[in-house]
C-alpha positions as CSV (number, residue, x, y, z in Angstrom):
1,X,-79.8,192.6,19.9
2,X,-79.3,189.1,20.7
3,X,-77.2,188.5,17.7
4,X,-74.7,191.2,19.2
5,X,-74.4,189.8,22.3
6,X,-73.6,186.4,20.9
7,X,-71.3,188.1,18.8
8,X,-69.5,189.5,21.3
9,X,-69.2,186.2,23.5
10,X,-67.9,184.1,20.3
11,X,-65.2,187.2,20.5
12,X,-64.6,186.7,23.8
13,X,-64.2,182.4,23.5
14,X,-60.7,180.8,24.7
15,X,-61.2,179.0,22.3
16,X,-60.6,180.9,19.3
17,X,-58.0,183.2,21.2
18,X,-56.0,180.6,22.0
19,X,-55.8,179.4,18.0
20,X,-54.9,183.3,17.3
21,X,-52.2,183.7,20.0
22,X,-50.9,180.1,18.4
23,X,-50.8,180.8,15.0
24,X,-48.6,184.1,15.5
25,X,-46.2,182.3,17.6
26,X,-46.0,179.3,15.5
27,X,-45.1,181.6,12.5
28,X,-42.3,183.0,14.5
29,X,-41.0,179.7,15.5
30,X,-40.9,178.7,12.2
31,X,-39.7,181.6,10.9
32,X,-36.8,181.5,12.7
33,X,-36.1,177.1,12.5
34,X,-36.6,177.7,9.3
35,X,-32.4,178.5,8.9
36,X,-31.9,174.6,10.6
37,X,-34.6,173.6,8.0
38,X,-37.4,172.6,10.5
39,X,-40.8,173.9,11.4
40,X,-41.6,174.7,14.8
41,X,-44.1,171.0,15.0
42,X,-40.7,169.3,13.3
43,X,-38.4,170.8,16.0
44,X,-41.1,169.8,18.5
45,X,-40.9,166.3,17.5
46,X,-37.0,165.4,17.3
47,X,-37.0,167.0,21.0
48,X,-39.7,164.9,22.3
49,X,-37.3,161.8,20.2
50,X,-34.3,163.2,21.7
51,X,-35.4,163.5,25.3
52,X,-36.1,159.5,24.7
53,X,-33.0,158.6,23.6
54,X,-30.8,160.5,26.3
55,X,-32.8,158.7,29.1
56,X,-32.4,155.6,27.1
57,X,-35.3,154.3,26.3
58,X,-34.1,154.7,22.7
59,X,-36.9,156.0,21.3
60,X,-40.9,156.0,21.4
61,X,-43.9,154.4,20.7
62,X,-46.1,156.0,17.8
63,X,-49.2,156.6,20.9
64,X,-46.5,157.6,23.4
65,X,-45.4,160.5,20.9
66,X,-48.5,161.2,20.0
67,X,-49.6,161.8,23.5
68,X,-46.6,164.0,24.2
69,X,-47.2,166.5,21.3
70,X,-50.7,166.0,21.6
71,X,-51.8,164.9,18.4
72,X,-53.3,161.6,17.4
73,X,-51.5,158.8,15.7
74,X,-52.7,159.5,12.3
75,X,-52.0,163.4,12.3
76,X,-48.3,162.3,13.6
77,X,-47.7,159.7,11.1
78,X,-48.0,162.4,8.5
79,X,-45.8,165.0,10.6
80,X,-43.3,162.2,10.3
81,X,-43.0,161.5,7.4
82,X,-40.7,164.6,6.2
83,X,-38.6,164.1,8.5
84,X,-38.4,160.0,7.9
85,X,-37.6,161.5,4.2
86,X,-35.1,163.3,5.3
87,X,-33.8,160.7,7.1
88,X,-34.2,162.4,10.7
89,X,-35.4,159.9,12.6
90,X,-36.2,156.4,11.9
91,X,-38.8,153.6,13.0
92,X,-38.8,150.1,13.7
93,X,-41.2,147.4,15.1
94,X,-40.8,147.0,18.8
95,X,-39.0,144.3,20.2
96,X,-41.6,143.5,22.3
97,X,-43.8,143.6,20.6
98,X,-44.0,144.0,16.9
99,X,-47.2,145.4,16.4
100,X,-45.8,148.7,18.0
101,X,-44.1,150.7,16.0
102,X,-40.9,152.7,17.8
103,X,-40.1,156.1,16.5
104,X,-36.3,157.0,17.0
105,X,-34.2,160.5,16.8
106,X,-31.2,159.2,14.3
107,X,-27.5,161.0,14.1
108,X,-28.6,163.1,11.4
109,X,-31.7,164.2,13.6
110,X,-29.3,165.0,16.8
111,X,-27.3,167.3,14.6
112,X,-29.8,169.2,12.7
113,X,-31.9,169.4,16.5
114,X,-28.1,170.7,17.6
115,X,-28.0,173.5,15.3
116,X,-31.8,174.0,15.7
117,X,-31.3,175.1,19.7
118,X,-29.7,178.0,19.8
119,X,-32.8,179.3,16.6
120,X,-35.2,178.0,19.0
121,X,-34.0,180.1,21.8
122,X,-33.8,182.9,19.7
123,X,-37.4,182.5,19.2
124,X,-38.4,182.1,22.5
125,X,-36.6,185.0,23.4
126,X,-38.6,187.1,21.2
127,X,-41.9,185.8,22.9
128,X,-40.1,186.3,26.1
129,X,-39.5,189.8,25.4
130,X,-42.9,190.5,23.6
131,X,-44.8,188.9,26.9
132,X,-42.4,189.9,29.6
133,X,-40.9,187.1,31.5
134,X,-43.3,187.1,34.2
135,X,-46.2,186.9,32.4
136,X,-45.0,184.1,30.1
137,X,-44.0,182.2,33.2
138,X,-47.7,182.7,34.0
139,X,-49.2,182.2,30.4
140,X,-46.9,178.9,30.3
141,X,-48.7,177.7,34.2
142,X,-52.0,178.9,32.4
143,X,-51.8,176.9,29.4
144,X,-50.6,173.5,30.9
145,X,-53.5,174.0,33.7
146,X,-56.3,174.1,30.6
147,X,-54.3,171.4,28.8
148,X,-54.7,168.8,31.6
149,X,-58.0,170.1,32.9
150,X,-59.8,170.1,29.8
151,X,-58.1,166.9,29.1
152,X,-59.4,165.1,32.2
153,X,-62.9,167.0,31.2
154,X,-62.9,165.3,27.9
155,X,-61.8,162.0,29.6
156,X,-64.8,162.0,31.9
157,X,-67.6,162.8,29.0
158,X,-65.7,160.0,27.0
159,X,-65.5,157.4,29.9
């Protein structure tokens, strides 16, 4: 009897929910970027790159992009390196200081991130419609509340 009622709260865990719920809209996502070439992650990534270079900082630090798609450095390096192939974005030691490496959105990467947009908001228009917009306003306040709570959580074991 006990091994149903843990069966029942594994069932129940955010944890593994929130992995399902991800997987099925990541394969939408990248479904649909898949017209501009890009994977949901890839599209992700030249935004984050983009975002730096119209405030013009120019680009990014390796940690500072990791943080924002919140992956570590190693896992990004690899997400990079397909799109460094394909000559999307580019890197460069800082000039600061050359022991930083500075990721960068190049031409290319604005134009293929151009035609990506309106394939992105096609996809997010089909979660909006599946959710209802209320309730992925809500899902959206939901998720960034666990992302920085559990962050700080983590943080506080760690420290």
């Amino acid at each position: 009897m006990d091994a149903l009622k843990d069966l029942r709260e594994v069932m129940a865990c955010p944890c593994l929910r929130i992995r399902r719920a991800s997987r099925h809209i990541t394969q939408l996502y990248d479904h649909v970027l898949a017209e501009a070439g890009l994977t949901a992650n890839q599209f992700g990534l030249l935004a984050y790159l983009f975002g730096a270079a119209a405030s013009d900082r120019g680009g990014l630090s390796i940690g500072s992009l990791a943080e924002q798609a919140g992956v570590d450095p190693t896992t990004l390096n690899r997400n990079l390196k397909p799109l460094k192939g394909e000559g999307l974005v580019a890197d460069a030691p800082d000039a600061a200081d050359s022991r930083v490496r500075v990721v960068s959105i190049t031409k290319k990467g604005q134009a293929v991130l151009q035609k990506a947009f309106p394939l992105w908001r096609k996809a997010r228009k089909d979660v909006e419609r599946a959710l209802g917009a209320p309730e992925l306003s809500k899902l959206n306040e939901l998720l960034d509340l666990a992302a920085s709570e559990v962050r700080r959580l983590g943080e506080d074991r760690a420290g």
